[in-house]
N, C-alpha and C positions, 0 to 999 in steps of 0.2 A: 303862701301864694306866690309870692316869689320865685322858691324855692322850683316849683312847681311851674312858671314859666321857664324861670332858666334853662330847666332841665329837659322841655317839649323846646327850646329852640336850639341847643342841642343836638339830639335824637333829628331834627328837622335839616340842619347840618352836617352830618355825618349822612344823612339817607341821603343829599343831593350833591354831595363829594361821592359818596361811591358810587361804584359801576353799575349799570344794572345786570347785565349779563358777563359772565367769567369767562373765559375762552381759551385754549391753551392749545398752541401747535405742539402736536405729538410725533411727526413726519412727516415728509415728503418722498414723492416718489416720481422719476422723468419718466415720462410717456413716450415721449419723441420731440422733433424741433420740427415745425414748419418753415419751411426756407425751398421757394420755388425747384424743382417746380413739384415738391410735396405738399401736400397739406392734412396739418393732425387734426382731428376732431374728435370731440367726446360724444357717443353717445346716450350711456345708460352708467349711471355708478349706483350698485345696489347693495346695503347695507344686509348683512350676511345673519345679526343677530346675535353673534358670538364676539363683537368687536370688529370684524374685520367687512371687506364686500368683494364683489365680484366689477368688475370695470368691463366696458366694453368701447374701444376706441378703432380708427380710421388711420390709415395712411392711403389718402387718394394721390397717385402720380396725374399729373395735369399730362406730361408729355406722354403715359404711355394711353392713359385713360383706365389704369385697371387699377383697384382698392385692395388694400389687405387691411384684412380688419382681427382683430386682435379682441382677446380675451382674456381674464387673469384675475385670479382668486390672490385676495391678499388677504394676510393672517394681521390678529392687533397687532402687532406692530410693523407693519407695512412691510412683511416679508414676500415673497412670493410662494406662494404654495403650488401652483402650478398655474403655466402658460398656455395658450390655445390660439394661431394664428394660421388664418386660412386666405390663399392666395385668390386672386380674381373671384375677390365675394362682396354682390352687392351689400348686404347687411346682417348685422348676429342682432337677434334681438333676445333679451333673456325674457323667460315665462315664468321662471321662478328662483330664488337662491333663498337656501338655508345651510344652516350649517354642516350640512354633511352633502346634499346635491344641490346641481345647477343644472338647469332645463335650456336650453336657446334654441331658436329656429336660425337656421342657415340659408338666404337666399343668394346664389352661388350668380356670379355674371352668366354663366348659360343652365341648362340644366333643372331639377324639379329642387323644389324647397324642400329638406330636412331637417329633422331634431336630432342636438346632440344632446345626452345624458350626461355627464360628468362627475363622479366623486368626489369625496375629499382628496385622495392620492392623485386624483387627475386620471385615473381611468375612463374612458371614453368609451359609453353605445350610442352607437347611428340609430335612429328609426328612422327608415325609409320606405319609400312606394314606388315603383316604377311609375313613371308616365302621373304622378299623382304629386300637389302640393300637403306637405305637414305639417302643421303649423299647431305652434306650442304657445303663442302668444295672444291667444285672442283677445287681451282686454287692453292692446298695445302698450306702451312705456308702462313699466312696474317698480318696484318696490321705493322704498324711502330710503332718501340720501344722508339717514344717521338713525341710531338707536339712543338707548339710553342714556350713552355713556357718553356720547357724542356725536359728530356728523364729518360730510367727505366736501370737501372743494377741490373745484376746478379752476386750474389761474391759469391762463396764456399770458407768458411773460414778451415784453416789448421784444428782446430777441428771440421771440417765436418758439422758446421753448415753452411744452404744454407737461405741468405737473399735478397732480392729485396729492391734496391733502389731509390729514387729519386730523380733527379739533377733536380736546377731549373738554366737559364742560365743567374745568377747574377754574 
């Protein structure tokens, strides 16, 4: 009987000294610095399935008033696999990522909304309409910000540097 408490107080010991979740930074990656009169903002990090995701972030200029918004497929290990940055555009919003394509709608500061296609090699097709909105997002903000192996954060550091990371769950 003894024997038998000792060894449930124990076990009840070791369970409330360990962690309960594991976590392990795997990399980082700079987005940009916000520092007037720019500012960075994340809007969409989407887990891609194969370890890596697709990001979509902001650089809006306060002094000119015009956004470049940015897109960019990164591999496990926070490589870049290819870049996608487009000038005076309201917003990229992705419709879907997997491991071989990426879908986004393009709403450009003037002009009609279009979808880009994108590949794994970063080949690019337009679908567009004259005179017509395209839109590849209809179920707005998609996918999950990690898989199985782990997940993506966003940290704005006190000097405005804005970087994306990733936890694997060792």
């Amino acid at each position: 009987m003894k024997a038998s408490l000792l060894m449930f107080a124990l076990v009840a010991g070791l369970l409330l000294t360990a962690p309960l979740c594991a976590a392990t930074l795997e990399w980082t990656v700079v987005l940009g610095t916000s520092s007037p009169p720019v500012d960075v903002s994340v809007d969409q990090v989407v887990a891609d399935g194969s370890g890596g995701c697709v990001i979509v972030w902001n650089e809006y200029n306060n002094g000119t008033h015009h956004n470049l918004a940015f897109m960019m497929r990164l591999n496990k290990k926070g490589v870049a696999v290819w870049a996608n940055n487009t000038t005076q555009t309201l917003d990229v919003e992705l419709g879907m990522v997997d491991k071989n394509n990426v879908v986004a709608s393009i709403t450009p500061e003037t002009g009609d909304e279009y979808t880009l296609v994108v590949d794994k090699k970063g080949l690019i097709g337009t679908l567009q309409e004259a005179g017509a909105d395209v839109l590849c997002d209809m179920n707005g903000e998609t996918g999950p910000t990690g898989d199985k192996k782990g997940f993506f954060v966003v940290v704005k550091r006190g000097s405005g540097e804005v970087v994306l990371q990733r936890f694997s769950f060792k």
